[in-house]
C-alpha positions in Angstrom: 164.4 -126.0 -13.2 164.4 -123.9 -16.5 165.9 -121.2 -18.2 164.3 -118.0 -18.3 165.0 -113.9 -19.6 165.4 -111.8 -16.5 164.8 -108.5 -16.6 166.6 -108.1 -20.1 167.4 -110.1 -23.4 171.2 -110.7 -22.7 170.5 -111.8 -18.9 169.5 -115.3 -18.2 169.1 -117.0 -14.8 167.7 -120.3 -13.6 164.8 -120.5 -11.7 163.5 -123.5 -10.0 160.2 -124.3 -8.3 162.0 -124.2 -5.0 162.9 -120.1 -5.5 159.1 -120.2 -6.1 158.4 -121.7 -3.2 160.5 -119.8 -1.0 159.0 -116.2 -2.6 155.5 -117.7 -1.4 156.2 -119.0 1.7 157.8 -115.6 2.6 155.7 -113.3 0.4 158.3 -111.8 -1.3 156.7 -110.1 -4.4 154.4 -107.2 -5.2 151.2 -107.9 -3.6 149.0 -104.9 -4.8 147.2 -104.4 -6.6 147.5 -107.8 -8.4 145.1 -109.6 -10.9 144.7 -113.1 -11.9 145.9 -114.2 -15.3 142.2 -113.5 -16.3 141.9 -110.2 -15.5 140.4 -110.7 -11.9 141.0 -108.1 -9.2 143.3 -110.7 -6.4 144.0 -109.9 -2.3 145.9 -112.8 -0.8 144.5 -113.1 2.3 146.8 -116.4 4.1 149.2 -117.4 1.7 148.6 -121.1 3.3 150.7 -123.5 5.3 153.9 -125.2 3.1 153.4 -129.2 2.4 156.2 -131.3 3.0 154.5 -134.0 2.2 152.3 -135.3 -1.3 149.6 -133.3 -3.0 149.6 -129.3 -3.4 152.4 -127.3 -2.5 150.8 -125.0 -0.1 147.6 -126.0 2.2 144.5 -124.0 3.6 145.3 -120.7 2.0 142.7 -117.8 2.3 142.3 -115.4 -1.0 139.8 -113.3 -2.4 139.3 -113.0 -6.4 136.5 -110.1 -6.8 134.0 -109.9 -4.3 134.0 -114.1 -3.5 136.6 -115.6 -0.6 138.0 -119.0 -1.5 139.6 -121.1 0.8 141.9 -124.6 -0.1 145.5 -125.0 -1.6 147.8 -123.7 -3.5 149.8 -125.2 -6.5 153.3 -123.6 -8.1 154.8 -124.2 -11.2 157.7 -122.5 -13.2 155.3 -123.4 -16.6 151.4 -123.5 -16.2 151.8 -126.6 -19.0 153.3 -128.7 -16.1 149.7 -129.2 -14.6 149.3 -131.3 -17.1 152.6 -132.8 -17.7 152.2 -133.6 -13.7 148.4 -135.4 -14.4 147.3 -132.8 -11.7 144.4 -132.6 -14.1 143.4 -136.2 -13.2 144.1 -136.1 -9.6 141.4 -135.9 -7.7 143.8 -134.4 -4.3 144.1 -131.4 -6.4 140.6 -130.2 -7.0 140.1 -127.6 -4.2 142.7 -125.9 -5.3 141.7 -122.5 -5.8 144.8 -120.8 -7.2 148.0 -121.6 -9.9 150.8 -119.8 -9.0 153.5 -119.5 -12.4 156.5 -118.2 -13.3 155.3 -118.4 -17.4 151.4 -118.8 -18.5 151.5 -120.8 -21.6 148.1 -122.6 -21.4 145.0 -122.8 -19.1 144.7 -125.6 -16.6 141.6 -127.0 -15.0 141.0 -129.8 -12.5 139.1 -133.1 -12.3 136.2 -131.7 -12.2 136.5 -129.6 -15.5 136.2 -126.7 -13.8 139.0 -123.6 -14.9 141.7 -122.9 -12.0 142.5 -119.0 -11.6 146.5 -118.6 -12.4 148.9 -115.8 -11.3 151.8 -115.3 -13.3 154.7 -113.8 -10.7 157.9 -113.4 -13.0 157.1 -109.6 -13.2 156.0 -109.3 -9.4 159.6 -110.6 -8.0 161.9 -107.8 -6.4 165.0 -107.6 -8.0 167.2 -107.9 -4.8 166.0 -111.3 -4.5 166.5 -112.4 -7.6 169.9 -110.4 -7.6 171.2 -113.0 -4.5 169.7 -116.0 -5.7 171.3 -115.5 -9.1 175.1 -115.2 -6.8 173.9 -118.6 -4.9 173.0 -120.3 -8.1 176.0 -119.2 -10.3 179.1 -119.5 -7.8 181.5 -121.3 -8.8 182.4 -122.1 -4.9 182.8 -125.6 -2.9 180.1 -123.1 -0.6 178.3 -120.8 -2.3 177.2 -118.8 0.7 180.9 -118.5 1.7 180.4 -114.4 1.2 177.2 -114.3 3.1 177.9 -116.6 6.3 179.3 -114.0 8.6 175.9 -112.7 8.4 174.1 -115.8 10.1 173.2 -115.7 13.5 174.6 -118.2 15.9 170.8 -119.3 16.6 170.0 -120.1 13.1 173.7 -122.1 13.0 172.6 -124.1 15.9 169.3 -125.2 14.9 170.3 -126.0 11.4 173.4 -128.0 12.6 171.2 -130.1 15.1 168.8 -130.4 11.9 171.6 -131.7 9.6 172.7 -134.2 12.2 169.7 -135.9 12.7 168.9 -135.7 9.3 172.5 -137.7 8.8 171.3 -139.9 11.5 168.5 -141.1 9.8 169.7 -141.1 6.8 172.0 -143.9 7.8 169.6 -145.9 10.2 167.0 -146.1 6.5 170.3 -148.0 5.5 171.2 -149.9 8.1 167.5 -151.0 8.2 167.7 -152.5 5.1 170.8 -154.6 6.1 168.6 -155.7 9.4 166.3 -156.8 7.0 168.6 -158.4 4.9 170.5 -160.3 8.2 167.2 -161.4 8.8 167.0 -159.6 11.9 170.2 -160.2 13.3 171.7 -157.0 14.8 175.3 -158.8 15.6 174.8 -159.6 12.0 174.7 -156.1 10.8 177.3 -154.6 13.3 179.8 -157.1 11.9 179.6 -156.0 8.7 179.5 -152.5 9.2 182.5 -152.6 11.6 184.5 -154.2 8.5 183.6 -152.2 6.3 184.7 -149.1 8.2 188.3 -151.3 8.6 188.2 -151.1 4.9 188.5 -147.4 4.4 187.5 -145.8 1.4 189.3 -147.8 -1.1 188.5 -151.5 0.3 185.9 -150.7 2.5 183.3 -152.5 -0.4 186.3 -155.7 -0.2 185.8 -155.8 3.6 181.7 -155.3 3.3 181.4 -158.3 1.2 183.8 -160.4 3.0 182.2 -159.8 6.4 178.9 -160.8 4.5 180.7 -164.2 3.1 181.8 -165.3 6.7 179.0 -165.4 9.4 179.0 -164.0 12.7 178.4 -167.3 14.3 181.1 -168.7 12.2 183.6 -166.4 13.6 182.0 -166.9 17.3 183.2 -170.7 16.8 187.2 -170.1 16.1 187.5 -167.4 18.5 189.9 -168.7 20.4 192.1 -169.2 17.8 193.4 -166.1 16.4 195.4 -167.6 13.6 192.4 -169.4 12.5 190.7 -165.9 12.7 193.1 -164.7 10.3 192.9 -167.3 8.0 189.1 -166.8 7.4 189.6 -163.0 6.8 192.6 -162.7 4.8 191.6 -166.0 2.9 188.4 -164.4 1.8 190.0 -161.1 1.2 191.8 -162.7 -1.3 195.0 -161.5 0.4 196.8 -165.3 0.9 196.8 -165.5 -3.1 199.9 -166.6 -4.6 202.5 -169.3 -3.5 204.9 -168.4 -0.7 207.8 -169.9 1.4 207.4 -168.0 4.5 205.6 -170.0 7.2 203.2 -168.2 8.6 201.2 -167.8 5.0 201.8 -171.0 4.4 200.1 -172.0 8.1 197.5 -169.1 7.0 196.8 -170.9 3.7 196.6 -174.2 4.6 194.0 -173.3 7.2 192.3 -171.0 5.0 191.5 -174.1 2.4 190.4 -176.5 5.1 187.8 -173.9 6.3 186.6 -173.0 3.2 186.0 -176.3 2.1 184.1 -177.2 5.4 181.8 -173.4 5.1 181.7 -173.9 0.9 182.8 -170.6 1.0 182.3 -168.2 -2.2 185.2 -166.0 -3.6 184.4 -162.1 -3.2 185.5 -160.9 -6.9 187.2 -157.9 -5.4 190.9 -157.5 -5.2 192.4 -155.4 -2.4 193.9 -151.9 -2.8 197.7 -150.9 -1.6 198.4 -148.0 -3.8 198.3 -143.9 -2.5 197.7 -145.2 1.1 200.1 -144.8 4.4 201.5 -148.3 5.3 199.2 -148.4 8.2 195.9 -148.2 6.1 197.1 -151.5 4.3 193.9 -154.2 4.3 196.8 -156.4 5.6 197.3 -154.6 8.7 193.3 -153.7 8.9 192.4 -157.4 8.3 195.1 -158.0 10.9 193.0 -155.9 14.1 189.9 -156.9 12.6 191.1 -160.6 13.4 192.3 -159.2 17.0 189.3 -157.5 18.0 186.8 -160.5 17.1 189.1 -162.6 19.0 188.7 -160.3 22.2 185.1 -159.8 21.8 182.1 -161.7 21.8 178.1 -160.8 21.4 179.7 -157.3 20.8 176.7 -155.0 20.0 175.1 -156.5 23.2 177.9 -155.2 24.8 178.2 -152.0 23.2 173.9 -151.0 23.9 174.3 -151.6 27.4 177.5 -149.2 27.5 176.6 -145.5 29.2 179.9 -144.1 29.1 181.6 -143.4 25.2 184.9 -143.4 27.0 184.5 -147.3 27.6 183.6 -148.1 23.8 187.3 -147.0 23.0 188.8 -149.8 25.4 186.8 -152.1 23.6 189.1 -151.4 20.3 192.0 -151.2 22.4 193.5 -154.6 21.1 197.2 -156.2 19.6 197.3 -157.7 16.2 199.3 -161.5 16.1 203.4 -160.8 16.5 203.6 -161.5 12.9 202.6 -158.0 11.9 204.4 -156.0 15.0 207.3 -155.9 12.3 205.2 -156.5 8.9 203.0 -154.6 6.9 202.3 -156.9 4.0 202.5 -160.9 3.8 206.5 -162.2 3.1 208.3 -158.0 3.8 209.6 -157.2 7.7 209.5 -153.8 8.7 210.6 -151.7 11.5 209.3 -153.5 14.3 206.2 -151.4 15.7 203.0 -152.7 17.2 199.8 -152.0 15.3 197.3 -151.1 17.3 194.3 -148.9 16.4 194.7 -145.3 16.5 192.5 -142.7 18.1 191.4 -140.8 14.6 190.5 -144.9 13.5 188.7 -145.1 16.7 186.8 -142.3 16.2 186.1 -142.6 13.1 184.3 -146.2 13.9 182.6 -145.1 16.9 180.8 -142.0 14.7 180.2 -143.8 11.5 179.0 -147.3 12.8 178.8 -147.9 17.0 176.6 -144.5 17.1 174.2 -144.9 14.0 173.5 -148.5 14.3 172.8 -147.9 17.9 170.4 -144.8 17.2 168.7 -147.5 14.6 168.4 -149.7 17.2 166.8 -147.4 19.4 164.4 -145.9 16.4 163.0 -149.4 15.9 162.5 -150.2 19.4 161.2 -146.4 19.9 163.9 -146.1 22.8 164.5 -142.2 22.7 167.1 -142.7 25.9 169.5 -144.6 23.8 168.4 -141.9 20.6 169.4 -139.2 23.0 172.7 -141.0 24.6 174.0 -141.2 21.0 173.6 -137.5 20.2 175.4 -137.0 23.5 178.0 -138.9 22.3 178.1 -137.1 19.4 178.8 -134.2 21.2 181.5 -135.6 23.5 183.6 -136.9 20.6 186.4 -134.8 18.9 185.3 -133.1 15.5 186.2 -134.9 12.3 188.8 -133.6 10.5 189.1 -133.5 6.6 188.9 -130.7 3.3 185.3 -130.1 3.5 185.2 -129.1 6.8 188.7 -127.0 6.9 186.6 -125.0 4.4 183.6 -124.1 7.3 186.4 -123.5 9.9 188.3 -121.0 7.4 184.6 -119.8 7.0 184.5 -119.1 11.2 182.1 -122.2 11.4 182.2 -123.9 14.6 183.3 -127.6 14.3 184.0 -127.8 17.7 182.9 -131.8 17.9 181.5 -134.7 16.2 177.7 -133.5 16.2 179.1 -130.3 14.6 181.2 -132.3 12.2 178.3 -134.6 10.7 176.0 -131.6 10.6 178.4 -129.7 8.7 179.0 -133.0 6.3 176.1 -133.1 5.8 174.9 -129.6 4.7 177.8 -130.3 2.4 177.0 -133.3 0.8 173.4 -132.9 0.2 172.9 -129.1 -0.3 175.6 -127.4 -1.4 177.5 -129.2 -3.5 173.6 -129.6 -5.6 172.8 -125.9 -4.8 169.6 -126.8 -2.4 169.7 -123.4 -1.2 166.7 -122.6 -0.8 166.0 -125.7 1.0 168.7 -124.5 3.5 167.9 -122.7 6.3 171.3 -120.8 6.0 170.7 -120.2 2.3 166.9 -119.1 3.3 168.8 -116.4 5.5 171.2 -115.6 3.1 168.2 -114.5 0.0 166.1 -112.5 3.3 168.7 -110.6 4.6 169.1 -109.2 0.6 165.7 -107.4 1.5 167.7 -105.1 3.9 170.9 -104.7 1.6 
C-alpha cells in the first residue's frame, strides 16, 4: 500500500494493490481509447480470469496492442519498480505475461527472457466515484466502515458472504486444531481434552487451563476417574491453585493428594498463575477447575461419544453435571458463600459446544473426508442460539441478522479479519459497497 496525489496536491489517499485488483477484475476505468506506456494503440479484449493462488494476478487474458492479439496473464503493481523488487524478472511463471498494469511508471520491466513487457499506467483512467467511496472505506474511523452503506446490500449477497465467513472460521480453526493432532500424536481424545479446558479457562486463564490439560494426560485422568477428589487434586494442583498453607480440610486432603500424584507422574509446574480480578464469581478458575473435575469424572472416551451424537440437543446433557459439595457454598479455597450449586450454564454451554465440540468435530471429518459429519456441524451451527457480545450488537444495530450461531461466527469473523484491517475490497460486502458508487 502507498501514498499517492489524487486528483490534486492537497488530496492524498491510499491505494493498495487490492483497489487495483478490484478496478480490473470489474473494469472499472476508461477503456478507450487507451495506449500503452509506450505509446501503443491498446483494446482489452478479456480482462482474464483472477488468481487466487501463486504466480500472476490475472490468468488467460485476451488484448490487442496494434494490429497483433496476445494472449497470457496479467500482472498489477501500484509501482512498476516492484517487478523487480518482487524477482518477477527472474521468475520464469511470469514470462507469458503480456501486459503490466500500474498505478505509477517509474522504470521499464522485462521478463526472464529479456524481452520488454508492455505497461499501462491507470491512476489517470480511474473514475472518481470509485475512488470517492474507497477513500470513505479506507479513512473511517468506524468499528465498521461500511456501517453507512449496509442498508444497501441485498439479503442474497448477506447470505452467501455469511455462509463464506463461517466456513472460512471453520477452517481456520480445524488448520489449528490439526496442528495440536499432530502434536498429540494423533490422539483426538488428546486434543479434545485440551481444547475443552481451555474453553473452561475463559479469556483470562484459558492459556493456564491449555497448558495444564497438556501437563496431565488423558489416560492419566481415565485412571482416577472414579475418584472425584483425586480429580480435583490433579487439576487444581497443576493450576497452581492449592499454593499456600491452609487449615481447612478439604485443601489440605486436596494437597496432600496433589503431591503424592505428582511425584508418581513427575509432573512439571505450568509457570502461569491464575486470574481472579474483573471477573463475576462464577467465572473463577476455582469454580471452572471445579466442573472441569465433575465432567471428566462423568465421562469417559468423550469425543467417541460426542462423533457418534446426531442430535445437538443431547451434547448439552453431556455438560449437565454437579461440582463436589465443597463448592455448592464456595467460590474460592478457605471463603463459604451463599450456598448455590455450580453447575454449567447455558451461555457456557454454548459457548463450548461452538468453539470446541463443533470445530474439532468438522476437523475430524475434513481429515477423514466425511462431509456428513462437515454438514451435521454446520447444522448445528444453525440450530444453536447466536452469540452474544459488542461486536456483534454493532451488526444488529446495523439491521444485520444474527439470528444463530452460523450467523454469529460469520459475522465474527468478517469482523476480525476484514474490517477491523480494512480488507474491503476483499469483502464481498465491501465489493458491493465501491459498485453500487457507479450508480450514485
Amino acid at each position: 500500500m502507498i501514498i499517492v496525489p489524487w486528483y490534486s496536491n492537497f488530496t492524498y489517499m491510499l491505494v493498495s494493490e487490492k483497489l487495483l485488483h478490484f478496478i480490473w477484475k470489474h473494469q472499472y476505468y476508461q477503456k478507450t481509447p487507451l495506449f500503452t506506456d509506450e505509446g501503443d494503440s491498446l483494446m482489452i479484449l478479456n480482462p482474464g480470469t483472477y488468481n487466487h493462488n501463486q504466480g500472476p494476478d490475472f490468468t488467460d487474458a485476451i488484448i490487442r496492442i496494434n494490429d497483433i492479439k496476445f494472449v497470457g496473464n496479467i500482472e498489477i503493481h501500484i509501482n512498476s519498480s516492484d517487478w523487480k523488487a518482487h524477482q518477477h524478472q527472474a521468475d520464469p511463471n511470469y514470462n507469458n505475461v503480456i501486459l503490466h498494469i500500474v498505478w505509477n511508471n517509474n522504470t521499464s520491466v522485462e521478463n526472464n527472457n529479456g524481452q520488454s513487457i508492455p505497461q499501462l499506467t491507470i491512476c489517470n483512467l480511474i473514475p472518481k466515484w470509485l475512488l470517492n467511496r474507497y477513500d470513505l472505506l479506507m479513512n473511517s474511523s468506524e468499528t465498521l466502515p461500511c456501517s453507512t452503506f449496509l442498508h444497501s446490500i441485498k439479503p442474497i449477497i448477506w447470505n452467501n458472504w455469511k455462509e463464506r465467513l463461517t466456513i472460512e472460521r471453520l477452517e481456520e480453526k480445524t488448520n489449528k486444531i490439526m496442528i495440536l493432532y499432530e502434536e498429540s500424536n494423533h490422539h483426538w481424545e488428546e486434543v479434545l481434552w485440551w481444547l475443552i479446558a481451555r474453553n473452561f479457562g475463559l479469556k483470562l486463564n484459558d492459556e493456564l487451563f491449555f497448558q495444564m490439560a497438556k501437563s496431565i494426560l488423558v489416560n492419566t485422568l481415565a485412571k482416577h476417574r472414579n475418584q472425584l477428589y483425586q480429580i480435583e487434586a490433579l487439576l487444581f494442583g497443576q493450576a497452581n491453585l492449592l499454593n499456600g498453607n491452609s487449615t481447612e480440610e478439604y485443601h489440605q486432603v486436596l494437597s496432600k493428594e496433589y503431591q503424592f500424584l505428582s511425584k508418581i507422574y513427575k509432573f512439571k509446574s505450568v509457570p502461569i498463575q491464575p486470574v481472579f480480578l474483573r471477573m463475576r464469581p462464577s467465572g473463577f478458575p476455582t469454580i471452572r477447575i471445579a466442573q472441569l473435575a465433575a465432567l471428566i469424572q462423568h465421562s469417559t472416551h468423550l469425543f467417541s461419544l460426542i462423533k457418534e451424537t446426531e442430535d445437538v440437543q443431547n451434547i448439552r446433557k453431556l455438560f449437565h453435571v454437579e461440582t463436589s459439595e465443597y463448592w455448592n457454598n464456595h467460590y474460592v479455597f478457605g471463603k463459604e458463600s451463599i450456598a448455590r450449586e455450580k453447575t454449567i450454564g447455558n451461555t457456557m454451554m454454548e459457548n463450548i459446544i461452538i468453539n470446541t465440540i463443533i470445530p474439532i468435530l468438522f476437523a475430524y471429518g475434513r481429515l477423514h473426508k466425511d462431509e456428513t459429519l462437515m454438514q451435521r456441524m454446520i447444522n448445528w451451527l444453525s440450530q444453536l442460539l447466536p452469540e452474544r457480545n459488542a461486536i456483534l450488537t454493532k451488526w444488529e444495530k446495523n439491521a444485520i441478522a444474527n439470528q444463530n450461531a452460523f450467523d454469529s461466527q460469520g459475522l465474527l469473523q468478517l469482523s476480525t479479519r476484514y474490517c477491523k484491517t480494512k480488507r474491503c475490497m476483499e469483502c464481498a460486502i465491501g465489493n458491493s459497497i465501491m459498485s453500487l458508487a457507479k450508480n450514485n
